[in-house]
Kinemage of the C-alpha trace (Angstrom):
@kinemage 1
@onewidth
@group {chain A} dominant
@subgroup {mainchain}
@vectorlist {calphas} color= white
{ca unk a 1} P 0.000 0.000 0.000
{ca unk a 2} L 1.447 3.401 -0.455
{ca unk a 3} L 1.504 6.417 1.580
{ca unk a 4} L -1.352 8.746 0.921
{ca unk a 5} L -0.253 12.219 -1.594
{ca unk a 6} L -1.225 15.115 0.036
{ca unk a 7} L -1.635 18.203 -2.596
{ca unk a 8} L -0.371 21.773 -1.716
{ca unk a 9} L -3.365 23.855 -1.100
{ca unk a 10} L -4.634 25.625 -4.583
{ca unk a 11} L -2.801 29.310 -5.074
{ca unk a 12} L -4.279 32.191 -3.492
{ca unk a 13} L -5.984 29.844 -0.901
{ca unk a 14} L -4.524 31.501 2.393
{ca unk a 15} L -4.866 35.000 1.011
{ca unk a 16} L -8.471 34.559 0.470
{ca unk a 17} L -9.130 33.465 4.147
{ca unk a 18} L -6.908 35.777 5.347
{ca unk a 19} L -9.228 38.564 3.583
{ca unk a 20} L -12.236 37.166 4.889
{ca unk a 21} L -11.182 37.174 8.039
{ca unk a 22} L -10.606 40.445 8.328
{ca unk a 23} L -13.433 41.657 6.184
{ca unk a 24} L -15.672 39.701 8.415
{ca unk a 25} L -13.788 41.082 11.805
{ca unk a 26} L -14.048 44.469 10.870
{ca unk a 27} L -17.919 44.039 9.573
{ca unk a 28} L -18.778 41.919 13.174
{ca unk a 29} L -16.940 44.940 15.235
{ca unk a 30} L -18.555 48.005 13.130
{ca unk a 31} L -22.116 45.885 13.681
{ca unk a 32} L -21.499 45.894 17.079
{ca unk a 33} L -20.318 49.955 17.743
{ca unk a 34} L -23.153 51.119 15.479
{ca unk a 35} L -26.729 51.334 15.732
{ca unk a 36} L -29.946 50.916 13.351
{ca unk a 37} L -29.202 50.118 9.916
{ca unk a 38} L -25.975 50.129 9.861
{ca unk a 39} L -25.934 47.591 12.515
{ca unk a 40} L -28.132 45.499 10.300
{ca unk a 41} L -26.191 45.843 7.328
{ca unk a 42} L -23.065 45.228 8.511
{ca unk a 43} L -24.185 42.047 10.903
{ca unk a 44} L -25.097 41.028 7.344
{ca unk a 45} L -21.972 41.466 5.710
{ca unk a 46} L -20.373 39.588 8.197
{ca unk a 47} L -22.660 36.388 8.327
{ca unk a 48} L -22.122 36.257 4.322
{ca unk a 49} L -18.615 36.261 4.585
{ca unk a 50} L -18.354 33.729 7.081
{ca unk a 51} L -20.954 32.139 4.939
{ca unk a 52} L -19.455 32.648 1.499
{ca unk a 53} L -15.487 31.561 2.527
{ca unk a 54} L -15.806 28.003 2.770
{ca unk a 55} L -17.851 27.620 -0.353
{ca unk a 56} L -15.481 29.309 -2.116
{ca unk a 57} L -12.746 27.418 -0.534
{ca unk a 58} L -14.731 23.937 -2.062
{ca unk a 59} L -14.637 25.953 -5.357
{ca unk a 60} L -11.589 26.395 -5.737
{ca unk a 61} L -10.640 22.902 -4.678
{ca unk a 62} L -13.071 21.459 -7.255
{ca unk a 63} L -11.762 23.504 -10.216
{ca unk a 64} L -8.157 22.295 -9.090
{ca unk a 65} L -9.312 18.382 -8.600
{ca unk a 66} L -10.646 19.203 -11.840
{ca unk a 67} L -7.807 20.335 -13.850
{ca unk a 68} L -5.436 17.909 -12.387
{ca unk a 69} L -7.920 14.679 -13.768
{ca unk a 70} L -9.573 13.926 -10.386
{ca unk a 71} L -13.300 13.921 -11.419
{ca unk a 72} L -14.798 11.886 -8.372
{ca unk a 73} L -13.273 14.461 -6.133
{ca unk a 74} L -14.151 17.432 -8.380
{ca unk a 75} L -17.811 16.040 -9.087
{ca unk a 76} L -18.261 15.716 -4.922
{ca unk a 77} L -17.151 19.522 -4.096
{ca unk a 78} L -19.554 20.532 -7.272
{ca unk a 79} L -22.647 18.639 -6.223
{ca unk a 80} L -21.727 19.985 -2.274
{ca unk a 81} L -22.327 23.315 -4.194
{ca unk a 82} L -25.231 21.966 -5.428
{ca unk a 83} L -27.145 21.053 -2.399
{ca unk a 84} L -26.327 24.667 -0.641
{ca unk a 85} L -27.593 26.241 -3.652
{ca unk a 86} L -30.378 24.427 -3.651
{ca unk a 87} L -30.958 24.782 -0.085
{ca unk a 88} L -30.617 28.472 0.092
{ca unk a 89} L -33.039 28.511 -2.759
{ca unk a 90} L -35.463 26.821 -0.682
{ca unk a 91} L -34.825 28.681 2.394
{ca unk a 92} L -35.457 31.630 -0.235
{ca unk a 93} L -39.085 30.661 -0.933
């Protein structure tokens, strides 16, 4: 049996969590200090970051499984997309 191959994570991977850490940070804290809309807005900023980063973490990985030849992989992270589409879809109705 041989040892399992463990990929370096796709380009630009640790930037973009980085970001959205601090985009969602600075959104949760302003939410916090303000009042009213504002508030509101921001709060919401910060849930769809924290939302939006992993999904586009299982992007990315599925465009890289796919370019390397690893469909099984690449066709799992796209239908994981799948079902939280369709499940915020639902929730949207």
């Amino acid at each position: 049996m041989s040892a399992p191959v463990i990929d370096a994570p796709p380009p630009g991977l640790w930037l973009l969590l980085r970001v959205a850490t601090v985009v969602a940070l600075c959104a949760a804290v302003a939410g916090t200090v303000t009042s009213g809309r504002w508030s509101s807005a921001f709060g919401g900023i910060a849930v769809a970051v924290i939302v939006a980063a992993p999904l586009l973490r299982v992007a990315m990985f599925g465009v890289r499984w796919l370019r390397i030849g690893d469909r099984r992989y690449a066709a799992a992270a796209f239908v994981l997309l799948l079902v939280t589409a369709v499940g915020a879809a639902l929730a949207l109705l």
